[in-house]
ModelCIF file with pLDDT and N, C-alpha, C, O atoms, coordinates in Angstrom:
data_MODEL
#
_entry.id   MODEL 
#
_entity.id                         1 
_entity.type                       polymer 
_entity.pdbx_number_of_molecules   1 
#
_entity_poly.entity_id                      1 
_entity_poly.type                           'polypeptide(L)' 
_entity_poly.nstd_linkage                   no 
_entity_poly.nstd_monomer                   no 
_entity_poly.pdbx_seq_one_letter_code       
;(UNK)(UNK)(UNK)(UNK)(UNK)(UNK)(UNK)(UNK)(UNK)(UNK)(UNK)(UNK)(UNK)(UNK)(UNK)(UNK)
(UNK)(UNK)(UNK)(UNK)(UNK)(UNK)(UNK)(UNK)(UNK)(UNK)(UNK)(UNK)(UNK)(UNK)(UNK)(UNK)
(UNK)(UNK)(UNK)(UNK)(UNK)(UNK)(UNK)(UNK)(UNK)(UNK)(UNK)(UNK)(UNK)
;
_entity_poly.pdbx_seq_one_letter_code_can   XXXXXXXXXXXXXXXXXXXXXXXXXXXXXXXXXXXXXXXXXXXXX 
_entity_poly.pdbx_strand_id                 A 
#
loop_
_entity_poly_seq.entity_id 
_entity_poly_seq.num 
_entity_poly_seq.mon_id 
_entity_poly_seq.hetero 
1 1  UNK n 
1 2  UNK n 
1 3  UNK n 
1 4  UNK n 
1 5  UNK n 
1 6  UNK n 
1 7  UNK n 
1 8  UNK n 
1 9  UNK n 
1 10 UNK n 
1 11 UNK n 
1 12 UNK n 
1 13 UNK n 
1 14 UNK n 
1 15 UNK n 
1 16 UNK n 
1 17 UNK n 
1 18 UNK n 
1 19 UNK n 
1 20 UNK n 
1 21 UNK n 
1 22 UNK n 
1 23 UNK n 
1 24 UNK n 
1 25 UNK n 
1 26 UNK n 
1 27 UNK n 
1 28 UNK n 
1 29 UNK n 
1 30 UNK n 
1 31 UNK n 
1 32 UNK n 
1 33 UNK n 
1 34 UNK n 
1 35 UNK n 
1 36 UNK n 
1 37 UNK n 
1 38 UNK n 
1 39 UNK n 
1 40 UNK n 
1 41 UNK n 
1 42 UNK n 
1 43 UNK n 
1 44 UNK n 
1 45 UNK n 
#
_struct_asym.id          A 
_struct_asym.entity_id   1 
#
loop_
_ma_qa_metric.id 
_ma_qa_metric.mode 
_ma_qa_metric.name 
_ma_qa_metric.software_group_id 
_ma_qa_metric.type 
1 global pLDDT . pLDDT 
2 local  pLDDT . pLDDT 
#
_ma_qa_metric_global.metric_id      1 
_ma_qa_metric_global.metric_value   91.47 
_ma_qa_metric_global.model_id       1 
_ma_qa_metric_global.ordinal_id     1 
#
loop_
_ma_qa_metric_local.label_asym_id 
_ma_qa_metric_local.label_comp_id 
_ma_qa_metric_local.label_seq_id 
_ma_qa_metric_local.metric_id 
_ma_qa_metric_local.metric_value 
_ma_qa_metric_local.model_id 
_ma_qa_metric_local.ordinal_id 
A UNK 1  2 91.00 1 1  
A UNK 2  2 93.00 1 2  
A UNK 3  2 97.00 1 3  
A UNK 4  2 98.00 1 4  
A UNK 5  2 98.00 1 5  
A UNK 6  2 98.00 1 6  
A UNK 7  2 96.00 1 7  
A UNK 8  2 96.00 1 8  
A UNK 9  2 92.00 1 9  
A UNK 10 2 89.00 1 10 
A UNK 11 2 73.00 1 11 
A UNK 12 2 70.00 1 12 
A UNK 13 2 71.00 1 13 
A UNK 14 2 78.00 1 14 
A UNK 15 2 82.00 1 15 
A UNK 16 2 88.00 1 16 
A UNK 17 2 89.00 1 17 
A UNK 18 2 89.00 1 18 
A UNK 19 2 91.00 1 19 
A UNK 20 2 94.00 1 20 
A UNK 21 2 94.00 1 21 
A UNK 22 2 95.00 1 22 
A UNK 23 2 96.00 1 23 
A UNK 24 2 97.00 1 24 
A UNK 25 2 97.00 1 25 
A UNK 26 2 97.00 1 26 
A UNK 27 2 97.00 1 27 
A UNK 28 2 97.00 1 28 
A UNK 29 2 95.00 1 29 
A UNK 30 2 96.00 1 30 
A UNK 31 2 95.00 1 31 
A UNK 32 2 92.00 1 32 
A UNK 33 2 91.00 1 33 
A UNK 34 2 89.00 1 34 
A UNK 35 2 86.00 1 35 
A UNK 36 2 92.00 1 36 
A UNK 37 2 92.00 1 37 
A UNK 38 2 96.00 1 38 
A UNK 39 2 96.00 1 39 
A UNK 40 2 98.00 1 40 
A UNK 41 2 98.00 1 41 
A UNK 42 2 97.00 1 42 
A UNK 43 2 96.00 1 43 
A UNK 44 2 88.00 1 44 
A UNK 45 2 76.00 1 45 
#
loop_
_atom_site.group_PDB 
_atom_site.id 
_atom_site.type_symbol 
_atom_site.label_atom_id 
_atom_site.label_alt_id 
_atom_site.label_comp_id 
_atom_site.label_asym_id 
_atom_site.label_entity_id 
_atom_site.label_seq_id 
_atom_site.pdbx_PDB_ins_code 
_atom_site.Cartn_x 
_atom_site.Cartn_y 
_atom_site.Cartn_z 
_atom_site.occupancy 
_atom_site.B_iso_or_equiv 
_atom_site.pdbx_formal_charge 
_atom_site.auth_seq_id 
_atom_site.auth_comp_id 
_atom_site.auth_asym_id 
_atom_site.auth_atom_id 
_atom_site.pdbx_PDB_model_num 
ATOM 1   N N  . UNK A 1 1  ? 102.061 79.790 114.750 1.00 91.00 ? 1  UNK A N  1 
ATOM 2   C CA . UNK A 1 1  ? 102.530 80.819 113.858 1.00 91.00 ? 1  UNK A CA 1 
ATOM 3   C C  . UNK A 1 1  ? 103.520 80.192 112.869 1.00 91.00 ? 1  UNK A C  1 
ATOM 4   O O  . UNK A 1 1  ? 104.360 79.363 113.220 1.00 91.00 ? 1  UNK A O  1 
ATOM 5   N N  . UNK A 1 2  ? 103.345 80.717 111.381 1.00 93.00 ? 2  UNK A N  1 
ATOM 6   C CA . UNK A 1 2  ? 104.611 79.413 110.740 1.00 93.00 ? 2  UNK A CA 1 
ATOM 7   C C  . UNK A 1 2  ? 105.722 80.820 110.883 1.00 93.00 ? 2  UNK A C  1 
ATOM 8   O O  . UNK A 1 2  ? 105.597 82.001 111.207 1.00 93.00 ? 2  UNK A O  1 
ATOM 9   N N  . UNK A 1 3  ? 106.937 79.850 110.401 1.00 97.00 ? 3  UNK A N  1 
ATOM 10  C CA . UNK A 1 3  ? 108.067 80.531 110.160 1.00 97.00 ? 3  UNK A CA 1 
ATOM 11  C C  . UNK A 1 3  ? 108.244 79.966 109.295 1.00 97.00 ? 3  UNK A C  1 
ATOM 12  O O  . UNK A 1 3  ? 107.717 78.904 108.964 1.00 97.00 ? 3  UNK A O  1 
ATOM 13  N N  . UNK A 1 4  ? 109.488 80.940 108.449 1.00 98.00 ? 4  UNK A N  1 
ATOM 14  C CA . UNK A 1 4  ? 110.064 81.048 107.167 1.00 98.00 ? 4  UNK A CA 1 
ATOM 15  C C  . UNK A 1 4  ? 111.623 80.700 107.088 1.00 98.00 ? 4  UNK A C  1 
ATOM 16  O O  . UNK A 1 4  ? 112.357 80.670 108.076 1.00 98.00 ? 4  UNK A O  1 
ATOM 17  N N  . UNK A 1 5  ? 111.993 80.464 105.885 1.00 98.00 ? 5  UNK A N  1 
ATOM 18  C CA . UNK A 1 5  ? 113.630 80.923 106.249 1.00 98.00 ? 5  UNK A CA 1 
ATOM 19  C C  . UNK A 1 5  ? 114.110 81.673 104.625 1.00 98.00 ? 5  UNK A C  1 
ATOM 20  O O  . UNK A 1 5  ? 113.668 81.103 103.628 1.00 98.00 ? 5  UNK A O  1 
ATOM 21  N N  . UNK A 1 6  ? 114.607 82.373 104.512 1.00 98.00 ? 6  UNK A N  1 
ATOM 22  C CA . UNK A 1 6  ? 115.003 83.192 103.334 1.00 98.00 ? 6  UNK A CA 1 
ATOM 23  C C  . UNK A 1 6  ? 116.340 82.898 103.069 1.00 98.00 ? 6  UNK A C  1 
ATOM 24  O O  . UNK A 1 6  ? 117.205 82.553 103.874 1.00 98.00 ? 6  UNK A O  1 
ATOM 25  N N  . UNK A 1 7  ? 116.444 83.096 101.651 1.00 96.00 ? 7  UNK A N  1 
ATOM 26  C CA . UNK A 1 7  ? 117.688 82.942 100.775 1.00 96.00 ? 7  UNK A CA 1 
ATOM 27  C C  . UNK A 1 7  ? 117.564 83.939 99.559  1.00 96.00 ? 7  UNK A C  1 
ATOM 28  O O  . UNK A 1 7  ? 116.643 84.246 98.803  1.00 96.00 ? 7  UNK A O  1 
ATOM 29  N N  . UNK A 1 8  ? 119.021 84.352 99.705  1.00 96.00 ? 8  UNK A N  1 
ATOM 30  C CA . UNK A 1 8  ? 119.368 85.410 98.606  1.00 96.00 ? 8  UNK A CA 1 
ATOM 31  C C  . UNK A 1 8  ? 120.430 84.896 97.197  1.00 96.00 ? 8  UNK A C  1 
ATOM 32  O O  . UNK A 1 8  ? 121.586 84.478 97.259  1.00 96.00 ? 8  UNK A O  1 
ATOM 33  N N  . UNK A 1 9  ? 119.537 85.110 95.932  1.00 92.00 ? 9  UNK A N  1 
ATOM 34  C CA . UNK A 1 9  ? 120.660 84.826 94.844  1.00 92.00 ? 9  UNK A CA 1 
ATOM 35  C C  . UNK A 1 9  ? 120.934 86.082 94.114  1.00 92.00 ? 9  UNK A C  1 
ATOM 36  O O  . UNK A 1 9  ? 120.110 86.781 93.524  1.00 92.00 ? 9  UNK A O  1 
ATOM 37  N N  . UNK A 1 10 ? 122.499 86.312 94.264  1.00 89.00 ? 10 UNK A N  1 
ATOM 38  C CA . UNK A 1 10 ? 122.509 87.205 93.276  1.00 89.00 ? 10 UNK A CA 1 
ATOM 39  C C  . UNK A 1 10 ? 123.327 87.627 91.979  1.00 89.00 ? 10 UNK A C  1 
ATOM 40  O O  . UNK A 1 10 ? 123.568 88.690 91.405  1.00 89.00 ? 10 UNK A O  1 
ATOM 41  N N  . UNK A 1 11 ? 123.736 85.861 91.732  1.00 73.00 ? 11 UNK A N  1 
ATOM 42  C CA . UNK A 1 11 ? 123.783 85.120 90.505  1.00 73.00 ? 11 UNK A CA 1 
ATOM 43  C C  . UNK A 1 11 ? 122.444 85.392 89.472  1.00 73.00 ? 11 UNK A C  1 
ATOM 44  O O  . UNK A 1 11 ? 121.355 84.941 89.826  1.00 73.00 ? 11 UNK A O  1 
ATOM 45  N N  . UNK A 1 12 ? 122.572 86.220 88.052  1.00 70.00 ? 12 UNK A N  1 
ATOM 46  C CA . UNK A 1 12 ? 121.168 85.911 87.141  1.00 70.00 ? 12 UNK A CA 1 
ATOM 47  C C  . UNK A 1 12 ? 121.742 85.083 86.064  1.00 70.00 ? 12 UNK A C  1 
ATOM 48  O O  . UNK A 1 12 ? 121.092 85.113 85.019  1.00 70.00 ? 12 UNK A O  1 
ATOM 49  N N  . UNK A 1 13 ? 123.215 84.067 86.063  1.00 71.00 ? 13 UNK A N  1 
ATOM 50  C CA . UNK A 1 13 ? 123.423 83.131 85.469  1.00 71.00 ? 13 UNK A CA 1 
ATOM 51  C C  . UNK A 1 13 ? 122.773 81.966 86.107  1.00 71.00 ? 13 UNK A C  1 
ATOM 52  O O  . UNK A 1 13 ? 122.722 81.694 87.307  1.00 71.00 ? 13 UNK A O  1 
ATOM 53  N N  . UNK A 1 14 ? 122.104 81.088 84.720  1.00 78.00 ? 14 UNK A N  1 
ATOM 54  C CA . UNK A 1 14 ? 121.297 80.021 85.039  1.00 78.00 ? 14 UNK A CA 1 
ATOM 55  C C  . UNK A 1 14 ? 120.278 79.942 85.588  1.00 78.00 ? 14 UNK A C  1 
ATOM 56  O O  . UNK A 1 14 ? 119.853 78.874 86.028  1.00 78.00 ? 14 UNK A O  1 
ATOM 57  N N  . UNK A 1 15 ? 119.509 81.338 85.707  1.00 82.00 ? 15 UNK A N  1 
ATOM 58  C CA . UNK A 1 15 ? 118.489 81.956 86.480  1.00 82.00 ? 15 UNK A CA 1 
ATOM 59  C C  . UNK A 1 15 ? 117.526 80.481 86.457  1.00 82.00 ? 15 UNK A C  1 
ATOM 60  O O  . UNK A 1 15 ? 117.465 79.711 87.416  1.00 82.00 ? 15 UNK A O  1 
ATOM 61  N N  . UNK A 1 16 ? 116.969 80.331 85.444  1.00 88.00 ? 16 UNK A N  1 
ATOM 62  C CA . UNK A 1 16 ? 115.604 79.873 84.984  1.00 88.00 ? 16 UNK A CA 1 
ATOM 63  C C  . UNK A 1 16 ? 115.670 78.222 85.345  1.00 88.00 ? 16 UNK A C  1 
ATOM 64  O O  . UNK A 1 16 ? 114.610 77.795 85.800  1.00 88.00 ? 16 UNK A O  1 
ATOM 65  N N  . UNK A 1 17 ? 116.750 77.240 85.211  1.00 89.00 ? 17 UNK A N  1 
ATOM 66  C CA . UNK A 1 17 ? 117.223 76.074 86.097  1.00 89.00 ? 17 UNK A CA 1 
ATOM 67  C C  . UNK A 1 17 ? 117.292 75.666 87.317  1.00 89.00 ? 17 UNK A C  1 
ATOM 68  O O  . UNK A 1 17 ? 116.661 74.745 87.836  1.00 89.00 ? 17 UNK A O  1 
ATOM 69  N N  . UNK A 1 18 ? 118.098 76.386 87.796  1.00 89.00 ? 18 UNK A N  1 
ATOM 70  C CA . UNK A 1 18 ? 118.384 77.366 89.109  1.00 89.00 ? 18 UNK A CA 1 
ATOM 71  C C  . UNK A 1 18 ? 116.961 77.615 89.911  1.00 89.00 ? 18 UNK A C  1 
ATOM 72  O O  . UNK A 1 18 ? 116.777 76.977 90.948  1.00 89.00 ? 18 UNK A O  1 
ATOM 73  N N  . UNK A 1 19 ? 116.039 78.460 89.481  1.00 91.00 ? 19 UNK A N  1 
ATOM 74  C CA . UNK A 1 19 ? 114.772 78.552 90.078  1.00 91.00 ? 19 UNK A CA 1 
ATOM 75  C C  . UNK A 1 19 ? 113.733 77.196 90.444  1.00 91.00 ? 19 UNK A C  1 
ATOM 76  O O  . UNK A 1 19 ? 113.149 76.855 91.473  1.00 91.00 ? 19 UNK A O  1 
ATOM 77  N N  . UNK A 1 20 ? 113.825 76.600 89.011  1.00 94.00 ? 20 UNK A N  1 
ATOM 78  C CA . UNK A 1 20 ? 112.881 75.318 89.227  1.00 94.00 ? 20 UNK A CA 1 
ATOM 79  C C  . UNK A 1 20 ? 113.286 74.491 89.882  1.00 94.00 ? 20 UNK A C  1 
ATOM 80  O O  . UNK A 1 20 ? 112.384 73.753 90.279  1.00 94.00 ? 20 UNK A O  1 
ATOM 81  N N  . UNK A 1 21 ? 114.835 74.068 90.418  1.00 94.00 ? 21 UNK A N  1 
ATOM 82  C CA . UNK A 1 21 ? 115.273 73.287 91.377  1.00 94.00 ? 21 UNK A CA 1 
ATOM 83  C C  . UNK A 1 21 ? 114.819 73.675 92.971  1.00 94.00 ? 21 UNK A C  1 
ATOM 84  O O  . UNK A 1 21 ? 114.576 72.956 93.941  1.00 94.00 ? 21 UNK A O  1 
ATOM 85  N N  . UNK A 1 22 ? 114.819 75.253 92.771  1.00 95.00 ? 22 UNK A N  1 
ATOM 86  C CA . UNK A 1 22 ? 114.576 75.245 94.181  1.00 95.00 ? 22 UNK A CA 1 
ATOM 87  C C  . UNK A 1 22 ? 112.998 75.197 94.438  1.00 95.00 ? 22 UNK A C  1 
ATOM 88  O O  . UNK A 1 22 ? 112.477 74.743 95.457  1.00 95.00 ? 22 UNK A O  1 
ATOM 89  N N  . UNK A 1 23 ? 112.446 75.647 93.535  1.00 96.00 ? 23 UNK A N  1 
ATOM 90  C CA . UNK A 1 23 ? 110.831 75.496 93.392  1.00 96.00 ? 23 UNK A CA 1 
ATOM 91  C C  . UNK A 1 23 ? 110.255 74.302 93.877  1.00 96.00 ? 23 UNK A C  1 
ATOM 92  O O  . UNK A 1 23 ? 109.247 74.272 94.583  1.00 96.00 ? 23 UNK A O  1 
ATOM 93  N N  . UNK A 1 24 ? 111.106 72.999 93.374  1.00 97.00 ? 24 UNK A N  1 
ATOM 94  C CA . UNK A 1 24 ? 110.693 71.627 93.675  1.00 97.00 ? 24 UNK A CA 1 
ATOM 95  C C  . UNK A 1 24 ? 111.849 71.286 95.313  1.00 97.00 ? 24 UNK A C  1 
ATOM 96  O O  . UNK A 1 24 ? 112.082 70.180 95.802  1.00 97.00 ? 24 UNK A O  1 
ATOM 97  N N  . UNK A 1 25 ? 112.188 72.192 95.642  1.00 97.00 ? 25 UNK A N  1 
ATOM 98  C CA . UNK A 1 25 ? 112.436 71.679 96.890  1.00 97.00 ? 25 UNK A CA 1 
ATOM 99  C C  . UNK A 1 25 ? 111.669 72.727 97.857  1.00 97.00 ? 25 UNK A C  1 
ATOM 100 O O  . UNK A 1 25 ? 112.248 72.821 98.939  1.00 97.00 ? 25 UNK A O  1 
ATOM 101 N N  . UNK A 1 26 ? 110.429 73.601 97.739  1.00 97.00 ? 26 UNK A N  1 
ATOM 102 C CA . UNK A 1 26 ? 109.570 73.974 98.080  1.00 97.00 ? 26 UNK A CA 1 
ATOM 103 C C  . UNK A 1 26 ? 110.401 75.644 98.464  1.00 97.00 ? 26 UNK A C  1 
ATOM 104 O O  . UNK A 1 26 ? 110.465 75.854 99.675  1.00 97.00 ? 26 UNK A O  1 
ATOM 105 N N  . UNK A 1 27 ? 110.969 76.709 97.612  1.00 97.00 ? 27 UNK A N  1 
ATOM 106 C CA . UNK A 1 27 ? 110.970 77.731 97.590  1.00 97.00 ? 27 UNK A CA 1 
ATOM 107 C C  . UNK A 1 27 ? 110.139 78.436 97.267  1.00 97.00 ? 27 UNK A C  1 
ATOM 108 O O  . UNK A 1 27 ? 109.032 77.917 97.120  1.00 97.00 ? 27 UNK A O  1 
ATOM 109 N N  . UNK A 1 28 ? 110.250 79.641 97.057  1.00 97.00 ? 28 UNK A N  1 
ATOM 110 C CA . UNK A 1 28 ? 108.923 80.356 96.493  1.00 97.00 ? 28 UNK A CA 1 
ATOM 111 C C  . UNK A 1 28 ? 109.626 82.147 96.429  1.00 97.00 ? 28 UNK A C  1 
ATOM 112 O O  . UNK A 1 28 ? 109.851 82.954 97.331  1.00 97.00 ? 28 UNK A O  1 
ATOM 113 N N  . UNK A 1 29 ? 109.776 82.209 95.156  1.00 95.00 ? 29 UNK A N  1 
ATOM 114 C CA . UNK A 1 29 ? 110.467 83.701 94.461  1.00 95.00 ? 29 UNK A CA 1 
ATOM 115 C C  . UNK A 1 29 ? 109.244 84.428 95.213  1.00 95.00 ? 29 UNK A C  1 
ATOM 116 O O  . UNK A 1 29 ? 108.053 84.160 95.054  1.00 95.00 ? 29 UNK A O  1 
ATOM 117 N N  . UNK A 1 30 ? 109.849 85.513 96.162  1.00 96.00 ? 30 UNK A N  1 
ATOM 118 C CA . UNK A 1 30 ? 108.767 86.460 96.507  1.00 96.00 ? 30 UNK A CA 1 
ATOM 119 C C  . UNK A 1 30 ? 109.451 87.908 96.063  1.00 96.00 ? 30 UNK A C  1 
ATOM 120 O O  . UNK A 1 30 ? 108.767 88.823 96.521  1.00 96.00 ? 30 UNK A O  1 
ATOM 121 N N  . UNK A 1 31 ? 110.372 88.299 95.456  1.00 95.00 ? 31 UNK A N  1 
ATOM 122 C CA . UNK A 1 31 ? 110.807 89.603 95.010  1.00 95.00 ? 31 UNK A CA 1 
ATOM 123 C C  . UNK A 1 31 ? 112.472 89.305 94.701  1.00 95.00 ? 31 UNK A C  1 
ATOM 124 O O  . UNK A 1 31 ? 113.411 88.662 95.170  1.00 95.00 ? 31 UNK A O  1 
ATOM 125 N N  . UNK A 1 32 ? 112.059 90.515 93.241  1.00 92.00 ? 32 UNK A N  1 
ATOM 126 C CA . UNK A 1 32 ? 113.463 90.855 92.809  1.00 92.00 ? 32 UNK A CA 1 
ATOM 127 C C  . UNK A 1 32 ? 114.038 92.221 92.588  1.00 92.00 ? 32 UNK A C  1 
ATOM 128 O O  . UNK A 1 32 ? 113.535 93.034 91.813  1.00 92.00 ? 32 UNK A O  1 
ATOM 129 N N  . UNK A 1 33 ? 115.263 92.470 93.402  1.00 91.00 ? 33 UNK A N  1 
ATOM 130 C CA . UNK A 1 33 ? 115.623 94.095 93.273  1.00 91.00 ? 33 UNK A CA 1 
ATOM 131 C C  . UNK A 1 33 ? 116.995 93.728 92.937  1.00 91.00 ? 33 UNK A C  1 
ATOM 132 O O  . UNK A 1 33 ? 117.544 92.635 92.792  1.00 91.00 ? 33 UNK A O  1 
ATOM 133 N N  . UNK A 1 34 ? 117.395 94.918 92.853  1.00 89.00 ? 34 UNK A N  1 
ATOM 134 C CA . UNK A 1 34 ? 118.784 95.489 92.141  1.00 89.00 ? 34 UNK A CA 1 
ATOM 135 C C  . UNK A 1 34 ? 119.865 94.183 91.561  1.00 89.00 ? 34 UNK A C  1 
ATOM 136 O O  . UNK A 1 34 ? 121.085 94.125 91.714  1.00 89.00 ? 34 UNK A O  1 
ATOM 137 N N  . UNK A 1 35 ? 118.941 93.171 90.840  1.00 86.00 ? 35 UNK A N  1 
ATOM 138 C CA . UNK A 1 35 ? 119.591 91.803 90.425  1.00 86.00 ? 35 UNK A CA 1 
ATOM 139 C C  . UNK A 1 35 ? 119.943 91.047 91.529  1.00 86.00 ? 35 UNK A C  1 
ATOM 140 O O  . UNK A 1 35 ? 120.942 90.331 91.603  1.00 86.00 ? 35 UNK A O  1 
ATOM 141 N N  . UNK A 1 36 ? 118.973 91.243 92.521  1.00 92.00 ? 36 UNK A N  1 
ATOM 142 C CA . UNK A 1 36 ? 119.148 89.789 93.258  1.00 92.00 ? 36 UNK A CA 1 
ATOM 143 C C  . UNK A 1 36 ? 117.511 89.361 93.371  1.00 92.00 ? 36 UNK A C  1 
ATOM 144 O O  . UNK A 1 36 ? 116.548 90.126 93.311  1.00 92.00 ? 36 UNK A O  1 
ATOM 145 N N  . UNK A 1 37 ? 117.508 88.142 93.521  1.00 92.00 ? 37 UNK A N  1 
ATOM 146 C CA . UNK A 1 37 ? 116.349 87.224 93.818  1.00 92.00 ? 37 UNK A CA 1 
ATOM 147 C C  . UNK A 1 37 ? 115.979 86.887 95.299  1.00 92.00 ? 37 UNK A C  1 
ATOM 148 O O  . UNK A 1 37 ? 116.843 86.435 96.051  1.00 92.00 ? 37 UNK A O  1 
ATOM 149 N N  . UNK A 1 38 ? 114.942 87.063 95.639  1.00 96.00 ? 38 UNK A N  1 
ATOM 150 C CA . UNK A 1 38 ? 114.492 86.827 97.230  1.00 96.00 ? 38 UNK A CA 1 
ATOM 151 C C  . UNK A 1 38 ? 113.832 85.873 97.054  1.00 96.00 ? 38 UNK A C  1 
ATOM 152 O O  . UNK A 1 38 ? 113.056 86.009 96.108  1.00 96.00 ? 38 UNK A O  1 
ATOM 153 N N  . UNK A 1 39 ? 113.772 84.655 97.705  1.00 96.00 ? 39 UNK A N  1 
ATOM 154 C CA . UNK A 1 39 ? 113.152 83.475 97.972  1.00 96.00 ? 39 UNK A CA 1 
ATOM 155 C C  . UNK A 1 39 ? 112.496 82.885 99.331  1.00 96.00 ? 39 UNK A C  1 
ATOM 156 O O  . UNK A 1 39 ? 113.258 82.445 100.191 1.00 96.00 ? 39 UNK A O  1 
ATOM 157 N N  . UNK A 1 40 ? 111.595 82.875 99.464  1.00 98.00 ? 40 UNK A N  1 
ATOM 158 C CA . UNK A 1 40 ? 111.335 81.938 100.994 1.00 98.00 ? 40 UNK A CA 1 
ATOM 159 C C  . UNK A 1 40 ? 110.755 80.619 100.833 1.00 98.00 ? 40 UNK A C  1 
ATOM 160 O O  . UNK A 1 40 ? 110.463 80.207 99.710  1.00 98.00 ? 40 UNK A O  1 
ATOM 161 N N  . UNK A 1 41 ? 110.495 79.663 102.283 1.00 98.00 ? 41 UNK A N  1 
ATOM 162 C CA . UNK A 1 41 ? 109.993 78.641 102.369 1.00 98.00 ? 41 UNK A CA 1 
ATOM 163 C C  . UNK A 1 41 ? 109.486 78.482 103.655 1.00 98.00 ? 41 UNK A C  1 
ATOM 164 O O  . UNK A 1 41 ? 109.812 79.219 104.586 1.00 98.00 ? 41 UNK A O  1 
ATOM 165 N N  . UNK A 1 42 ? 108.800 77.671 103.739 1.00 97.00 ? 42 UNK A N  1 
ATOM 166 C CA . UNK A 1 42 ? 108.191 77.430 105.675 1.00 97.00 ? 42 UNK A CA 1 
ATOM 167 C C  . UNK A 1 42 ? 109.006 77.063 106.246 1.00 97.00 ? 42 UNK A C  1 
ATOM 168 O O  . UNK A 1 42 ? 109.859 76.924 105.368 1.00 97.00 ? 42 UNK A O  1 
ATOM 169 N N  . UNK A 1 43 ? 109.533 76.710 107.315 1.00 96.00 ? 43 UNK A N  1 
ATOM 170 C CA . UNK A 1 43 ? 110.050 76.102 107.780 1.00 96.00 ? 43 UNK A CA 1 
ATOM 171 C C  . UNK A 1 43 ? 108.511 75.268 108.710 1.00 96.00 ? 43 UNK A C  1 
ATOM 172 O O  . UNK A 1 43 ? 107.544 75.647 109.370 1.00 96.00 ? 43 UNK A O  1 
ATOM 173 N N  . UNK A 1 44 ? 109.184 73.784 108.148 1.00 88.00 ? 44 UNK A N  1 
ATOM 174 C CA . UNK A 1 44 ? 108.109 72.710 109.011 1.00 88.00 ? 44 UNK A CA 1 
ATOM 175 C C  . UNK A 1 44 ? 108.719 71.886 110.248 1.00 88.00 ? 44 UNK A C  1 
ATOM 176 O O  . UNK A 1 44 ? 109.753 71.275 109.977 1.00 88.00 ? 44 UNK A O  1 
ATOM 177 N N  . UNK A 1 45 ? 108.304 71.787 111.390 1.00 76.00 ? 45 UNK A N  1 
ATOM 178 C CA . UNK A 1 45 ? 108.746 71.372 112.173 1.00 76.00 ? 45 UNK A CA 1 
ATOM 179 C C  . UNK A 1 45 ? 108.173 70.494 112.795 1.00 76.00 ? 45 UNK A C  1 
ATOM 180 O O  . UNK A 1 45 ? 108.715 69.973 113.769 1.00 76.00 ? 45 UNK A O  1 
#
């Protein structure tokens, strides 16, 4: 079964920098509400 681990930003300064850094360390934007950003990743073990 994989697992995940989640992170919350709810900084929208530097949004668009900010995203692609974590993108290349294998995040993945899965939803945005009331100005925050939800992110997950696998966790590989």
């Amino acid at each position: 079964m994989k697992q995940f681990e989640y992170k919350v930003i709810s900084s929208i300064v530097g949004t668009e920098k900010k995203l692609n850094k974590l993108g290349f360390e294998g995040w993945e934007l899965v939803a945005v509400f009331d100005c925050r950003l939800y992110l997950k990743r696998e966790i590989k073990g």
